[in-house]
N, CA, C and O atoms as a GROMACS GRO file, in nm:
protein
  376
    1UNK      N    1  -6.027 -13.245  -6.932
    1UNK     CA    2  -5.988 -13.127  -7.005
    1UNK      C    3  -5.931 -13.172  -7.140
    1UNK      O    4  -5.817 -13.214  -7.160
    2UNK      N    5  -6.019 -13.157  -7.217
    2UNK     CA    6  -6.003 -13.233  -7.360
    2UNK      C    7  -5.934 -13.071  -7.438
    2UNK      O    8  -5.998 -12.968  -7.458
    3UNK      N    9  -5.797 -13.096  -7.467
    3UNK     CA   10  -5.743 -12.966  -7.565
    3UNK      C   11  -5.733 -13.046  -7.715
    3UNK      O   12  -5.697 -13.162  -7.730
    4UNK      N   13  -5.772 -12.952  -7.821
    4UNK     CA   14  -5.747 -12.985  -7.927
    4UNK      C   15  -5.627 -12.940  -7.942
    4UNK      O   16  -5.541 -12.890  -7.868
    5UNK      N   17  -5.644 -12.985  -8.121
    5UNK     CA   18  -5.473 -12.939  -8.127
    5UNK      C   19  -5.479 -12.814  -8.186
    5UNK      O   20  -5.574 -12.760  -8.243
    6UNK      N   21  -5.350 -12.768  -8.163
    6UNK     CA   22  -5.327 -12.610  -8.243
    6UNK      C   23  -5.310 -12.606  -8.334
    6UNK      O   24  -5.263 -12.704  -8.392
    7UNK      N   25  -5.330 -12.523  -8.379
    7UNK     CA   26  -5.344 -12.417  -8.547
    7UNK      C   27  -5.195 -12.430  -8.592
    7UNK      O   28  -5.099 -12.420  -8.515
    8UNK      N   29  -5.186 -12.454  -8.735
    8UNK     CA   30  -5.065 -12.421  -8.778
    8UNK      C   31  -4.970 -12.293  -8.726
    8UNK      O   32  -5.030 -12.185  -8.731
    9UNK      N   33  -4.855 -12.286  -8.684
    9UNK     CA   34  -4.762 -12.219  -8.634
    9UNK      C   35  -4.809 -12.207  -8.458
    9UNK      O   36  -4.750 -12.130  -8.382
   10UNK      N   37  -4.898 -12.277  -8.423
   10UNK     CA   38  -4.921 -12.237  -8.259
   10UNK      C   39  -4.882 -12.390  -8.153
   10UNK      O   40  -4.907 -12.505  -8.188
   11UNK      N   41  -4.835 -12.360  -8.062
   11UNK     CA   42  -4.872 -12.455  -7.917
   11UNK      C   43  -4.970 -12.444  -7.836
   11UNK      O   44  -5.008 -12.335  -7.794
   12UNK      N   45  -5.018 -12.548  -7.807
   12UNK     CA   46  -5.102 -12.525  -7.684
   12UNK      C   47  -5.067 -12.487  -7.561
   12UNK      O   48  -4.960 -12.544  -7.542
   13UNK      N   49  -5.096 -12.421  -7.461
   13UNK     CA   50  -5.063 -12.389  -7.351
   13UNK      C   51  -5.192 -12.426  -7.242
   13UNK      O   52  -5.305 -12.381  -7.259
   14UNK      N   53  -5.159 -12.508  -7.136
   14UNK     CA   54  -5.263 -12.539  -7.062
   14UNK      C   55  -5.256 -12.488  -6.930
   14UNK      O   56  -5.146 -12.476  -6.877
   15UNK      N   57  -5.392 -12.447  -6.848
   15UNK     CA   58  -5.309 -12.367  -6.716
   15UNK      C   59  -5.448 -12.414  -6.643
   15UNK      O   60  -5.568 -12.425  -6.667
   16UNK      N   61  -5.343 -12.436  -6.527
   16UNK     CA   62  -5.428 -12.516  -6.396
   16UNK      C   63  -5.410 -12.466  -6.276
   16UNK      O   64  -5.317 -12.390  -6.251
   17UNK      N   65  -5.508 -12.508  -6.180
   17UNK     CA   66  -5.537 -12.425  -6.026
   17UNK      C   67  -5.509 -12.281  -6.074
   17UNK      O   68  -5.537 -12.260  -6.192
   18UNK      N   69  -5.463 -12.186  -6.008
   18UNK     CA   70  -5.469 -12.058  -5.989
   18UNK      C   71  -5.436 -11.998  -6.133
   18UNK      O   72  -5.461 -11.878  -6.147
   19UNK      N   73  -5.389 -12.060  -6.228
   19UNK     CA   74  -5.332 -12.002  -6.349
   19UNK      C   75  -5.440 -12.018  -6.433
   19UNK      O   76  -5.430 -11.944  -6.531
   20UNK      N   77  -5.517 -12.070  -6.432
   20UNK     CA   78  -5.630 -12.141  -6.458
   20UNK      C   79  -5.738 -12.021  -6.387
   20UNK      O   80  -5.806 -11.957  -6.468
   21UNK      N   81  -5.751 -11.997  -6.279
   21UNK     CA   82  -5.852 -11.829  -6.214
   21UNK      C   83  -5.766 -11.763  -6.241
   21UNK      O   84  -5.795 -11.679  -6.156
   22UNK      N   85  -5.646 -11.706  -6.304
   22UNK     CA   86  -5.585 -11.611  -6.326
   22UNK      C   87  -5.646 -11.555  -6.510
   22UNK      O   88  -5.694 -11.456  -6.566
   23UNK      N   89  -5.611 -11.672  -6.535
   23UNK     CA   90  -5.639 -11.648  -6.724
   23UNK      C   91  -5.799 -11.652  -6.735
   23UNK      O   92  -5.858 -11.629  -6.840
   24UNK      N   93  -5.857 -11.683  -6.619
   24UNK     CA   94  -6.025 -11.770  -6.681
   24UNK      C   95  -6.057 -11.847  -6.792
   24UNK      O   96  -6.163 -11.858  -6.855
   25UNK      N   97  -5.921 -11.910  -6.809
   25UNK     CA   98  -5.899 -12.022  -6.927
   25UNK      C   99  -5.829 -12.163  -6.901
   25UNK      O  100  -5.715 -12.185  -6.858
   26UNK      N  101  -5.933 -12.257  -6.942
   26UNK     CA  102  -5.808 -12.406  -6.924
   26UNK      C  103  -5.708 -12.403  -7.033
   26UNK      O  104  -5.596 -12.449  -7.011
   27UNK      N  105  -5.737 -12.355  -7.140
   27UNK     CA  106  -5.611 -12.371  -7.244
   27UNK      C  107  -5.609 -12.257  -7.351
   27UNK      O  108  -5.713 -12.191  -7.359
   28UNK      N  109  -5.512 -12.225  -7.430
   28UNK     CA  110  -5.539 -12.161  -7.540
   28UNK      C  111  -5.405 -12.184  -7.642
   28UNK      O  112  -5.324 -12.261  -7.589
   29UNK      N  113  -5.368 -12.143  -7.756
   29UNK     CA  114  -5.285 -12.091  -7.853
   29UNK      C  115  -5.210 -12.018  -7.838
   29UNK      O  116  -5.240 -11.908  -7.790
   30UNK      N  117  -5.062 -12.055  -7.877
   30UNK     CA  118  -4.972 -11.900  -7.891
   30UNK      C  119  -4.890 -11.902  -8.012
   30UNK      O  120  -4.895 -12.002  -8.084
   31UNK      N  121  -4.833 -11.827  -8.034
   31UNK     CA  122  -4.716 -11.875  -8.172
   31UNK      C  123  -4.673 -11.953  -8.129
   31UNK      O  124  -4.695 -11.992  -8.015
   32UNK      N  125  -4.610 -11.992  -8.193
   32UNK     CA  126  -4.494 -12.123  -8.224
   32UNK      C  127  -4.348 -12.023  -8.206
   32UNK      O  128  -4.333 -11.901  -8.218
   33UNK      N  129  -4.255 -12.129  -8.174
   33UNK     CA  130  -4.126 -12.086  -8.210
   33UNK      C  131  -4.047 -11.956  -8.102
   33UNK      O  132  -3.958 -11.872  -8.119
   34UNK      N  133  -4.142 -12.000  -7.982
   34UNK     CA  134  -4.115 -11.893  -7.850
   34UNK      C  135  -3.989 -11.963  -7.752
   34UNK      O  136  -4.012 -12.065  -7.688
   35UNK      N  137  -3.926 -11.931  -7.751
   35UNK     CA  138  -3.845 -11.962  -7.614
   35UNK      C  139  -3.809 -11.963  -7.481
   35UNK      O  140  -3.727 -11.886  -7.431
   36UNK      N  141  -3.875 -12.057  -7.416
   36UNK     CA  142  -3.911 -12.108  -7.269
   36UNK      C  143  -3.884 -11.961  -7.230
   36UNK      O  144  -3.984 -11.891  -7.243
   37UNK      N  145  -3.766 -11.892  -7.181
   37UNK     CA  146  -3.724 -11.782  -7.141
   37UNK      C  147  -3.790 -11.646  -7.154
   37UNK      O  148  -3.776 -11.556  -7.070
   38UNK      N  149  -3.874 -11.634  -7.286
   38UNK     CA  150  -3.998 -11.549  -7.279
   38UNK      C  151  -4.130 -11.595  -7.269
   38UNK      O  152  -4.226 -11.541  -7.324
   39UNK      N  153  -4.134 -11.689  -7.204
   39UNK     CA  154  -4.282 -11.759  -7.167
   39UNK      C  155  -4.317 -11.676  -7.105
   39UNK      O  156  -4.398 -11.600  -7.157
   40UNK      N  157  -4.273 -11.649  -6.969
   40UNK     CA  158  -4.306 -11.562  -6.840
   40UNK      C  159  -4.334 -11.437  -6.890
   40UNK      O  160  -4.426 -11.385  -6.826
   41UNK      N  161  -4.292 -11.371  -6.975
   41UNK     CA  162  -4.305 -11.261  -7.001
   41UNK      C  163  -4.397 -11.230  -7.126
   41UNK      O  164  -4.437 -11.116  -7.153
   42UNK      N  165  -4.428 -11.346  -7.201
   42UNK     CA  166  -4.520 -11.333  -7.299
   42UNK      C  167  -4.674 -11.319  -7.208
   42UNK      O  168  -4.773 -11.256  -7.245
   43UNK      N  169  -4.659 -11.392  -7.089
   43UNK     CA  170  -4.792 -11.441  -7.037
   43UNK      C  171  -4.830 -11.304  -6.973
   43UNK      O  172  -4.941 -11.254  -6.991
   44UNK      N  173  -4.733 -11.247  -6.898
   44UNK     CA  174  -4.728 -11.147  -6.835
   44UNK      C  175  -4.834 -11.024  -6.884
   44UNK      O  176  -4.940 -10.983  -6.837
   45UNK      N  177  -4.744 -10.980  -7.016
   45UNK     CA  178  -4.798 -10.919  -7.085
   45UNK      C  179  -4.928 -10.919  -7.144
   45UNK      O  180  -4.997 -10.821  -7.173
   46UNK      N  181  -4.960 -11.061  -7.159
   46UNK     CA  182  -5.071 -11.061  -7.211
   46UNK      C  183  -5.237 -11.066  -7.123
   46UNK      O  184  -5.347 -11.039  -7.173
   47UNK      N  185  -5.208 -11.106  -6.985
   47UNK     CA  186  -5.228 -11.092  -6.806
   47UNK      C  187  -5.134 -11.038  -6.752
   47UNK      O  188  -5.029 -11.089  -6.712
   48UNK      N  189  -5.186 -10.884  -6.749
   48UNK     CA  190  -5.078 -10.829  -6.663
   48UNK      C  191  -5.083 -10.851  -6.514
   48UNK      O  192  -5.191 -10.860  -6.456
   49UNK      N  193  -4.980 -10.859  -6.458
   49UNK     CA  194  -4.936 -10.900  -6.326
   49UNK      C  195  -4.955 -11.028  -6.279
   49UNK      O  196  -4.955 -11.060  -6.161
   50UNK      N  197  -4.980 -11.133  -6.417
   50UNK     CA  198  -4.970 -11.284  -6.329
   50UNK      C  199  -4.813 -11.323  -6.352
   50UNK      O  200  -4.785 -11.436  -6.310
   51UNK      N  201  -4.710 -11.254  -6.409
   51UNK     CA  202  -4.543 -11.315  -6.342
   51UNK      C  203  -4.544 -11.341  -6.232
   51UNK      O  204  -4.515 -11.453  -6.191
   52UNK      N  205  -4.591 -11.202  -6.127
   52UNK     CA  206  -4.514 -11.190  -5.991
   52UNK      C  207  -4.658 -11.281  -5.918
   52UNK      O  208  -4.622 -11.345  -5.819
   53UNK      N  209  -4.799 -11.295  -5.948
   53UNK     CA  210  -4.901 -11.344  -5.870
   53UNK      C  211  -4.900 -11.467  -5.898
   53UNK      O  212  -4.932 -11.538  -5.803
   54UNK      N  213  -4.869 -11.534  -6.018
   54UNK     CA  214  -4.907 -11.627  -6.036
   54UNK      C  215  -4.760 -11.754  -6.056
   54UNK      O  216  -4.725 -11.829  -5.964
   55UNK      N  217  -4.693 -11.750  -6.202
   55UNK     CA  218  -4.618 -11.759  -6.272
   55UNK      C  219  -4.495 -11.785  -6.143
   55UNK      O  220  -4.468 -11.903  -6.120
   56UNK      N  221  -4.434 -11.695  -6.073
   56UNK     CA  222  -4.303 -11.738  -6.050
   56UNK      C  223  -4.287 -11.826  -5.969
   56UNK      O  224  -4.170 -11.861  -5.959
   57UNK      N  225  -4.387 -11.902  -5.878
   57UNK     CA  226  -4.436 -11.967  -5.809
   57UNK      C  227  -4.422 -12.117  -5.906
   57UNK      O  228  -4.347 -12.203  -5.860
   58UNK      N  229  -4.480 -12.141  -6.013
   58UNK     CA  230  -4.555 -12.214  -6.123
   58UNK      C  231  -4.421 -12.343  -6.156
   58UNK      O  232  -4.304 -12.313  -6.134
   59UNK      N  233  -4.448 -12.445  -6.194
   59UNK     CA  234  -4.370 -12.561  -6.286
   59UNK      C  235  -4.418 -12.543  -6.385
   59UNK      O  236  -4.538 -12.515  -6.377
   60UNK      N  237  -4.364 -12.548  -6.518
   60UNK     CA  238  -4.381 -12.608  -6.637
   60UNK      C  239  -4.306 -12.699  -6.692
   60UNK      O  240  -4.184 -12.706  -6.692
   61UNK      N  241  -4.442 -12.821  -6.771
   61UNK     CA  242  -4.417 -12.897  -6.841
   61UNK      C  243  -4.380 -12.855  -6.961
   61UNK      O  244  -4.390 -12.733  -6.970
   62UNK      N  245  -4.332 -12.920  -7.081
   62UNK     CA  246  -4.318 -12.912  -7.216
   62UNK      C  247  -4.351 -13.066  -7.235
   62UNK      O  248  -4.285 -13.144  -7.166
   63UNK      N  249  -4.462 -13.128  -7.334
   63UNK     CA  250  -4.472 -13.240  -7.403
   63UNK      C  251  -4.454 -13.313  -7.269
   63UNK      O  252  -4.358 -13.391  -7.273
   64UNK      N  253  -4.541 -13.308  -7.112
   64UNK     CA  254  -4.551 -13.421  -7.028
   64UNK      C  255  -4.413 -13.421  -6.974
   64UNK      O  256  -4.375 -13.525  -6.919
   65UNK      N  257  -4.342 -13.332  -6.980
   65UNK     CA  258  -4.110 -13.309  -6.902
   65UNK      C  259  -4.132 -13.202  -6.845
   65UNK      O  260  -4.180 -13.096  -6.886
   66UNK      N  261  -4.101 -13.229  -6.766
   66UNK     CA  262  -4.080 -13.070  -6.629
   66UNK      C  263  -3.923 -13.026  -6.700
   66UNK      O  264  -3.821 -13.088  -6.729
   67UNK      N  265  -3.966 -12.888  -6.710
   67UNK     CA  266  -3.844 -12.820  -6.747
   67UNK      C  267  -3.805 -12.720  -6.663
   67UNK      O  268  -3.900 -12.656  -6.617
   68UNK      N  269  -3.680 -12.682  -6.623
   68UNK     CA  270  -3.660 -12.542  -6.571
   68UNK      C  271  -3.639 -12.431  -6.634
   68UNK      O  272  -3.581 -12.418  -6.742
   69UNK      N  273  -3.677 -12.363  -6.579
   69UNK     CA  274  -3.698 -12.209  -6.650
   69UNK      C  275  -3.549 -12.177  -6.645
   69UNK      O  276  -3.486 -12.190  -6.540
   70UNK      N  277  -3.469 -12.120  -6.803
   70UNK     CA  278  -3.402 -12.040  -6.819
   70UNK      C  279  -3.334 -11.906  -6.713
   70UNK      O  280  -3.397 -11.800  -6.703
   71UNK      N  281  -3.232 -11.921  -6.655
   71UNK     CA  282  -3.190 -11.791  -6.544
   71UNK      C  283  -3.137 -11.710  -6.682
   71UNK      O  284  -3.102 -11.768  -6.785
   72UNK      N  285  -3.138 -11.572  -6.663
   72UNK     CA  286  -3.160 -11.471  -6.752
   72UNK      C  287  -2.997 -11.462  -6.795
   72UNK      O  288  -2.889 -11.460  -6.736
   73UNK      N  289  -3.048 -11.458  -6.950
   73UNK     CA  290  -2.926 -11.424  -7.027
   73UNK      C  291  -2.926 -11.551  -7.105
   73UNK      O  292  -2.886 -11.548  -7.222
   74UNK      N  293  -2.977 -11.694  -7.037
   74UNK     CA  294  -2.943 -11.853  -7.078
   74UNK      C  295  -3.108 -11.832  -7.223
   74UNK      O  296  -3.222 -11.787  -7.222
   75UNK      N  297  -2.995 -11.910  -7.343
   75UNK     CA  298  -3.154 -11.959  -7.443
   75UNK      C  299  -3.216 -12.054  -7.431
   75UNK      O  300  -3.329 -12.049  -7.479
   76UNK      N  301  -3.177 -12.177  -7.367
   76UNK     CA  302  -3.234 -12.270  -7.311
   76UNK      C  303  -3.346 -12.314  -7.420
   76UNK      O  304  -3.324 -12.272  -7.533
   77UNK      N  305  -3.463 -12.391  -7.400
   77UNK     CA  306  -3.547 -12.443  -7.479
   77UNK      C  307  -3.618 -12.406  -7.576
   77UNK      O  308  -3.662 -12.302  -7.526
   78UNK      N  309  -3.662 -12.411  -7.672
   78UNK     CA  310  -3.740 -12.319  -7.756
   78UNK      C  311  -3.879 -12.408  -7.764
   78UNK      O  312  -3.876 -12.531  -7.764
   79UNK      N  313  -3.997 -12.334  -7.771
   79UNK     CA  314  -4.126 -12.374  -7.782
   79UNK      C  315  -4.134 -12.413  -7.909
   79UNK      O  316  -4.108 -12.317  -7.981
   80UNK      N  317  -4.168 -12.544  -7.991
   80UNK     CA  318  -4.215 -12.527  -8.099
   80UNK      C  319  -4.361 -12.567  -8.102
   80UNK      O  320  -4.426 -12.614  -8.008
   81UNK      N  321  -4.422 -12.527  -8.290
   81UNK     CA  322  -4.539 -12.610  -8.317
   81UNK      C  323  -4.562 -12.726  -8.261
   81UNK      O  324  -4.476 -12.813  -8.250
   82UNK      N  325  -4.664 -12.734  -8.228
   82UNK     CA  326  -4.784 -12.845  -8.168
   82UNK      C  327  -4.716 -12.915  -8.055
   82UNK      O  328  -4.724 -13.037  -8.041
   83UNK      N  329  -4.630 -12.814  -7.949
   83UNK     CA  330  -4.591 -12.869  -7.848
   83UNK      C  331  -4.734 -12.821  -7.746
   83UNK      O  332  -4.828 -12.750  -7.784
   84UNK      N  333  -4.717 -12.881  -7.616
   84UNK     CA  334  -4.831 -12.879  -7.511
   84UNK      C  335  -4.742 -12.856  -7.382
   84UNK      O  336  -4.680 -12.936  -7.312
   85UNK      N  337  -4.759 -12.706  -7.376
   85UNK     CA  338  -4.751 -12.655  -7.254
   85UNK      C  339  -4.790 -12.676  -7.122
   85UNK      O  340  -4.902 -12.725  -7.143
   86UNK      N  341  -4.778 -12.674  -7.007
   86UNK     CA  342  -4.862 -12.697  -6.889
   86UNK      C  343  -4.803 -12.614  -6.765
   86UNK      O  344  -4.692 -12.620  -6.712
   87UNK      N  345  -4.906 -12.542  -6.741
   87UNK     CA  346  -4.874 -12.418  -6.618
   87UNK      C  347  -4.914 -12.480  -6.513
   87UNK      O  348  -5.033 -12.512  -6.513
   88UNK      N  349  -4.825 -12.518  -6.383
   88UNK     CA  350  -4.854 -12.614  -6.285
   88UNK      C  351  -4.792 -12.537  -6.171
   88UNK      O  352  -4.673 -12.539  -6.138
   89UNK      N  353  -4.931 -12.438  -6.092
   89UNK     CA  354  -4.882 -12.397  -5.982
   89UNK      C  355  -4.920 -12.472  -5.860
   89UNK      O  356  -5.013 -12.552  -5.843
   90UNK      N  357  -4.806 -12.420  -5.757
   90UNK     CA  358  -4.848 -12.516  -5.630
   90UNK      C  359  -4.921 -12.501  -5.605
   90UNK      O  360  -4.972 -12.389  -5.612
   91UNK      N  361  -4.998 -12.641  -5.539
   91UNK     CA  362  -5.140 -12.689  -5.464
   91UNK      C  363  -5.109 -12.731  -5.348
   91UNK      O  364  -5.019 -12.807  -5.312
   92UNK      N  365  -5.209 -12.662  -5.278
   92UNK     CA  366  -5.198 -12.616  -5.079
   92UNK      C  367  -5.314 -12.724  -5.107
   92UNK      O  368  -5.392 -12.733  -5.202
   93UNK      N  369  -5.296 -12.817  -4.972
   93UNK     CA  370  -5.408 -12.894  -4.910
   93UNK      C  371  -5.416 -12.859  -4.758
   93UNK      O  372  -5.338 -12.836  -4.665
   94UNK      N  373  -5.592 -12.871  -4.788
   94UNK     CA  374  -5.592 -12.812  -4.617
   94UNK      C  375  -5.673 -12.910  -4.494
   94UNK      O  376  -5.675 -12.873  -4.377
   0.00000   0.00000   0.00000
């Protein structure tokens, strides 16, 4: 999964297993300058109903670092330019 890089003012965002059949996308663009804490809800919006199907379930990386998601009210991390996202939901083996 070869991602280029993003466009001036954007990050990449990459999404795998189910986030990945949720979006029908391995990667795409978003603004720049978002904060971890409206990730969930940017994505949401933009796929409605993958928070509660997909997303709350999910790890994300920032730049290859597992980060934790912001508990509400906290500003916690901010997304910048030409960072690389990664939507990493759990994988069931059977």
């Amino acid at each position: 999964m070869g991602s280029s890089k993003a466009p001036p003012g954007h990050f990449t965002i990459l999404y795998f297993a189910s986030a990945n059949s949720y979006t029908s996308k391995d990667s795409e663009f978003l603004p720049a300058r978002l904060p971890l804490a409206k990730l969930f809800e940017t994505l949401d919006e933009k796929y409605g109903g993958m928070k509660a199907k997909v997303l709350e379930s999910c790890l994300v990386t920032i730049n290859l670092e597992y980060v934790d998601m912001p508990e509400n009210g906290e500003d916690g991390v901010i997304i910048n330019e030409d960072d690389e996202v990664a939507i990493i939901p759990p994988v069931s083996s059977g």
